[in-house]
N, C-alpha and C positions, 0 to 999 in steps of 0.2 A: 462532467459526469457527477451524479450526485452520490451521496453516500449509501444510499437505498439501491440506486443504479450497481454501484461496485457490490455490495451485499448479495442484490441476484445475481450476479456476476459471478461470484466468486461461488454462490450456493449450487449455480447451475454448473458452472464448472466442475464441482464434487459431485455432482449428480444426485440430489436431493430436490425433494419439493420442500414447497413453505412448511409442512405438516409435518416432515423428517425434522428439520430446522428448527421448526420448535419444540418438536418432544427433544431437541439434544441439549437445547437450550432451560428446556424445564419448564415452559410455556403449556397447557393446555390443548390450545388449535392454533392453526394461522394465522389465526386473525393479527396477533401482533408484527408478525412478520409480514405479514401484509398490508399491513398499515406500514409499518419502518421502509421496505423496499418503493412503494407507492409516495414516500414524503408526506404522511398524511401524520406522523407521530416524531417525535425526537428519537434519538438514538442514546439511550442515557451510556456512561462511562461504563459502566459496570456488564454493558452488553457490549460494548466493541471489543473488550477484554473478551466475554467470552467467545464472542464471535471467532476474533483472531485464534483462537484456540483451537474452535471446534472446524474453523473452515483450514486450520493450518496458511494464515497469511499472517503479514504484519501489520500493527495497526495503524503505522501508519499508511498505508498500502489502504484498509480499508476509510483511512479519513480524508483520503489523496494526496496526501504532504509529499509525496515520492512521485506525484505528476506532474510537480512544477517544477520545468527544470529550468538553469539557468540556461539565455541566448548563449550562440555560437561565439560572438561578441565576450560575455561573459567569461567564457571556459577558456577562450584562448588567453586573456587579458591574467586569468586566475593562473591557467602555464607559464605564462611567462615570467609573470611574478615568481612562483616556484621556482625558475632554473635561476632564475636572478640571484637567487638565493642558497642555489645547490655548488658544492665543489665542481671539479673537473671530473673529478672518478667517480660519484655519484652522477652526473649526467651520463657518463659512459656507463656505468651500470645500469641507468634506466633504459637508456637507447638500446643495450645489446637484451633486455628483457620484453624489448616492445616489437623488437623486428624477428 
């Protein structure tokens, strides 16, 4: 998903058109938000900031950093590292807080 893709996303999600969107944003018309959701324009810094504001998401949520996650492979490899590392009563504490 691209970052235009997540923008109407999250814009439709709030229930806003392009035109609500950018009078929130301080835009004139849609056209730049139409161009930005479309991939036809950059998304400069200064607008994911506002964006994440006005749509109440995170930015990184709106750049996708929070959709790559790691393999199953990964997260268990990353656990076990952890308990490797935990006391006894600290595993007991986490086990009696997971079940």
């Amino acid at each position: 998903m691209t970052i235009g893709e997540r923008i109407a996303k999250y814009r439709e999600e709030k229930g806003l058109s392009q035109e609500e969107l950018a009078n929130l944003l301080g835009y004139k018309s849609r056209s730049t938000i139409q161009k930005v959701e479309s991939g036809q324009r950059d998304v400069p810094r200064k607008m994911i900031a506002q964006l994440s504001i006005v749509l109440n998401v995170n930015p990184l949520d709106l750049l996708g950093e929070n959709e790559k996650s790691p393999s199953l492979k990964t997260k268990r490899e990353a656990l076990s590292s952890m308990l490797d590392n935990m006391s006894e009563k600290e595993i007991d504490e986490l086990y009696n807080k997971l079940k």
